[in-house]
C-alpha positions in Angstrom: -20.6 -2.0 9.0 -21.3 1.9 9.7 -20.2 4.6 6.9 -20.6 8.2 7.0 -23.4 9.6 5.4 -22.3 10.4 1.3 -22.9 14.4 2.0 -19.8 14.2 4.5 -17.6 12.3 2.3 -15.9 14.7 0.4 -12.9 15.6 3.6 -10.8 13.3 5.5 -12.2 13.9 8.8 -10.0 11.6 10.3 -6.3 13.3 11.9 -3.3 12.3 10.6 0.4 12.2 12.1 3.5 12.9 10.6 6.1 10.2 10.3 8.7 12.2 8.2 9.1 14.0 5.4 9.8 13.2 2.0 12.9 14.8 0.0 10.8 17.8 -1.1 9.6 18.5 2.1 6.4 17.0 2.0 4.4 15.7 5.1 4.3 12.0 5.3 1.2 11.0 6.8 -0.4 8.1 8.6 -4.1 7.6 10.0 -4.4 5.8 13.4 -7.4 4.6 15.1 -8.6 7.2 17.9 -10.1 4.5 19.7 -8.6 1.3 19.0 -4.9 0.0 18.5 -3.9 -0.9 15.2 -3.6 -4.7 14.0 -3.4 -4.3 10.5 -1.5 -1.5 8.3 -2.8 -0.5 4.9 -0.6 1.2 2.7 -1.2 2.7 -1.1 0.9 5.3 -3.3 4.6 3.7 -3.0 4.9 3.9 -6.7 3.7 7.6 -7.9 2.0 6.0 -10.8 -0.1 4.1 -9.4 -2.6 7.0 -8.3 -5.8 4.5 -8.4 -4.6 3.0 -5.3 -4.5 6.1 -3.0 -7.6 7.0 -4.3 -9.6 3.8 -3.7 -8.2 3.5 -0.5 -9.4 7.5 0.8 -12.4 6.4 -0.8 -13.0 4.2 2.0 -11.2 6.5 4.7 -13.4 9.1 3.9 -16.9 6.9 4.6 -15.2 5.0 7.5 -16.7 6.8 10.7 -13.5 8.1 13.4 -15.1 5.7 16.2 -15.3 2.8 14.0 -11.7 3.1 12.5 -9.4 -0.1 13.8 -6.5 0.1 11.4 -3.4 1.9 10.7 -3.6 4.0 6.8 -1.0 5.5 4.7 -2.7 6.4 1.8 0.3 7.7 -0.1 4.1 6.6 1.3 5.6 8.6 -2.0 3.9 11.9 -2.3 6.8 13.6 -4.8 6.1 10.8 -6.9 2.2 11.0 -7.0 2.3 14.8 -7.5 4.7 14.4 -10.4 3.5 11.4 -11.3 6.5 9.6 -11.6 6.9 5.8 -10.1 9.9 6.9 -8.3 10.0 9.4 -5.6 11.9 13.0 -6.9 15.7 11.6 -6.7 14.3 8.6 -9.2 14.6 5.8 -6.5 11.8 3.3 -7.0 11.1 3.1 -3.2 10.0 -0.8 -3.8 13.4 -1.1 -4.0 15.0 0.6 -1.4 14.7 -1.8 1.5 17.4 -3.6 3.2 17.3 -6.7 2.1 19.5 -9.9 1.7 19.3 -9.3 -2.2 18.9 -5.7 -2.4 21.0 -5.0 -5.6 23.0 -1.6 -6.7 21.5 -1.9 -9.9 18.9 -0.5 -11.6 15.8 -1.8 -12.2 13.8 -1.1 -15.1 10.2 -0.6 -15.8 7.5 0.3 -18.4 5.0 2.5 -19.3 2.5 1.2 -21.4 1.6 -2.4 -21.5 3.4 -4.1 -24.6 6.1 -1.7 -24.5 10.0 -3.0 -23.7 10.9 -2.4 -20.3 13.6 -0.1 -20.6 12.7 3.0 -18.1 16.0 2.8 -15.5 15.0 3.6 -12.5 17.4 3.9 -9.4 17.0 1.7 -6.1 19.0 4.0 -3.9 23.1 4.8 -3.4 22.6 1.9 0.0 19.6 0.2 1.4 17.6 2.5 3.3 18.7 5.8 1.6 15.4 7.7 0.9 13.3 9.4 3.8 10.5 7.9 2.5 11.6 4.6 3.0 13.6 5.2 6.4 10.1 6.9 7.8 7.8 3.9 6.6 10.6 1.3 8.5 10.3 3.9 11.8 6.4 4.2 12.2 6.0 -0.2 11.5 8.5 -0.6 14.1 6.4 2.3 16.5 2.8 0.7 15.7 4.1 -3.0 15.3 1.1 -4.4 12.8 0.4 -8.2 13.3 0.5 -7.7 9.1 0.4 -5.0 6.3 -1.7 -4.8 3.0 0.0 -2.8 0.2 -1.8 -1.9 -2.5 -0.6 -1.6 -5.9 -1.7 -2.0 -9.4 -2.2 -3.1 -12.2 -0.8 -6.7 -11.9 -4.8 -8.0 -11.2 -4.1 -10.4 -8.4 -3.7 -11.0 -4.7 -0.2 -12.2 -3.7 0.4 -13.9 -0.3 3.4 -16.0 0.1 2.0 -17.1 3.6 -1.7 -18.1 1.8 -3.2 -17.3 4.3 -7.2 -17.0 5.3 -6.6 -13.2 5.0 -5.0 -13.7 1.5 -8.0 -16.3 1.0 -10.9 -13.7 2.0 -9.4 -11.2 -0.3 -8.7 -12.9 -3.4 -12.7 -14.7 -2.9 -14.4 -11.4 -2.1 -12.4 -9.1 -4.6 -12.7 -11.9 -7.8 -8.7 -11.3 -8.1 -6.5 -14.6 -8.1 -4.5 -15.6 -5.5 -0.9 -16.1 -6.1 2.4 -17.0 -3.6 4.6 -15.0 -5.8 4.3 -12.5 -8.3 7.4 -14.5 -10.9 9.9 -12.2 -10.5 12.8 -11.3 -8.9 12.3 -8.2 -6.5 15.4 -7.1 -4.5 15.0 -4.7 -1.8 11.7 -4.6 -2.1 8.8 -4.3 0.6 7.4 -7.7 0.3 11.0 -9.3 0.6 11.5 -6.8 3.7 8.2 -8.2 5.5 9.2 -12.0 4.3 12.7 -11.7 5.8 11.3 -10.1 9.1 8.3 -12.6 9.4 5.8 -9.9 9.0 2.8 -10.7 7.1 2.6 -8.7 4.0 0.2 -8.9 1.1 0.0 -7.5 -1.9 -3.5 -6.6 -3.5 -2.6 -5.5 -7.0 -5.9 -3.8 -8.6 -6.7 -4.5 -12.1 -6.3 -2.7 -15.1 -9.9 -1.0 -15.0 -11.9 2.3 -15.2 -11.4 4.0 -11.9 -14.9 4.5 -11.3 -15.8 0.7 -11.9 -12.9 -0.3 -9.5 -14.5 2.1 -6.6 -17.8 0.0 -7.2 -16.1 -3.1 -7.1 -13.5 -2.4 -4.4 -13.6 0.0 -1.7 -16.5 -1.9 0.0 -14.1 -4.4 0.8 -11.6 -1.9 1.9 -14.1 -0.2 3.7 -14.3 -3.9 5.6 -10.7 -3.9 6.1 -10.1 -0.7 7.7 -13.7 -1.3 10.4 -12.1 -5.0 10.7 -15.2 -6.0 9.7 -13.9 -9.0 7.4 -12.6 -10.7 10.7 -16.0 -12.4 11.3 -16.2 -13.4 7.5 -12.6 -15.3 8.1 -13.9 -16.7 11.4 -17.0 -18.2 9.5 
C-alpha cells in the first residue's frame, strides 16, 4: 500500500465534484478515482454529530496518493449539520431518515445526547420521503456511479453491521476488533441501510467506538486507508 509522504498530508489533494447543494448553500462533494472506476462508496458525516467519522475518513484521503485512489468518498453528506454541529441537517431532518422506504414513517424520531440520558431530542424525518437536498443529491450521484456496495460510517455504536455477513463485513469486523452484527436491534424507517436492503445494494455500517479521537486514528484509518487503495481485496481473497 503506497501513502503520501506525512509533510503533504495536511491538503486534500485529491478534486472533488459537486453533487448538489445542501439547504444553506453549501457544496456537496464527492472524491472519484482519476484513474480507476469506482466499486465501492465510502460515506461519513450523515449525522452532524458524528464529526469523528469525517475526520478519520480525510485522514486516510489525505495519505492515499491520486493514482492509487480506486473508490468513491463523501466525506461529509450533511455539511449544515457538521458546521453546527447538530445531528440533523439546518431544517432538523435527521437525513438517516429521509429515505424512501417501505416503512418510512411521518413521525419523529427521537435521539440523545449523552449516553445514560432519556431519548427525548425530536428530530424530524422530512414533510415526504426524499424531501432534503442532501438526501435527493446522495440518491442522484449512487444511481450516476452505481457502487457494487457502500460503507457508511457512523459512530459510536462500536460495531460492524452487515445484514448480508458478508466476507467484506467479515474482514472489517476481524481487522478493526469491532463485532459483527446483522442488525443493529432497532427499528429504522427511512433510513439508508433499509434504502440499500430494499434496493439489493450492499451497505455496511462501521460504527466507530466511543474513543479518543487520536487513539481511533491509530487504530482505524490504516484500514481505511486499505479500503479506499482496495488493498483489503487480496486479504478477502486469502
Amino acid at each position: 500500500m503506497k501513502l503520501i509522504s506525512r509533510v503533504e498530508r495536511g491538503i486534500i489533494k485529491h478534486k472533488s465534484i459537486s453533487y448538489g447543494t445542501t439547504n444553506l448553500g453549501i457544496t456537496l462533494e464527492i472524491y472519484l478515482p482519476e484513474k480507476h472506476e469506482p466499486k465501492m462508496l465510502l460515506m461519513a458525516g450523515i449525522h452532524g454529530d458524528e464529526p469523528d467519522t469525517t475526520v478519520l475518513l480525510s485522514e486516510a484521503l489525505r495519505s492515499t496518493p491520486i493514482d492509487e485512489l480506486h473508490n468513491a468518498v463523501i466525506l461529509c453528506a450533511n455539511p449544515d449539520g457538521m458546521s453546527r454541529g447538530t445531528r440533523a441537517n439546518a431544517r432538523g431532518v435527521d437525513l438517516n431518515r429521509n429515505f424512501s422506504t417501505d416503512n418510512w414513517t411521518s413521525n419523529p424520531v427521537y435521539h440523545r445526547n449523552h449516553v445514560g440520558e432519556p431519548q427525548d431530542i425530536a428530530l424530524s424525518t422530512g414533510h415526504k420521503p426524499e424531501s432534503e437536498p442532501e438526501t435527493r443529491g446522495l440518491l442522484r450521484i449512487i444511481d450516476q456511479i452505481n457502487p457494487r456496495e457502500i460503507i457508511a460510517f457512523h459512530s459510536a455504536l462500536d460495531c460492524v453491521e452487515d445484514p448480508n455477513n458478508s466476507k467484506l463485513g467479515q474482514w472489517l469486523s476481524k481487522n478493526s476488533g469491532l463485532k459483527l452484527i446483522d442488525d443493529v436491534g432497532y427499528p429504522t424507517p427511512g433510513s439508508f441501510g433499509t434504502w440499500a436492503k430494499e434496493k439489493k445494494l450492499p451497505l455496511i455500517t462501521f460504527e466507530f467506538p466511543e474513543e479518543p479521537l487520536t487513539h481511533m486514528k491509530t487504530r482505524f484509518v490504516n484500514i481505511l486507508n486499505k479500503l479506499l487503495q482496495n488493498e483489503h481485496l487480496s486479504e478477502i481473497s486469502d
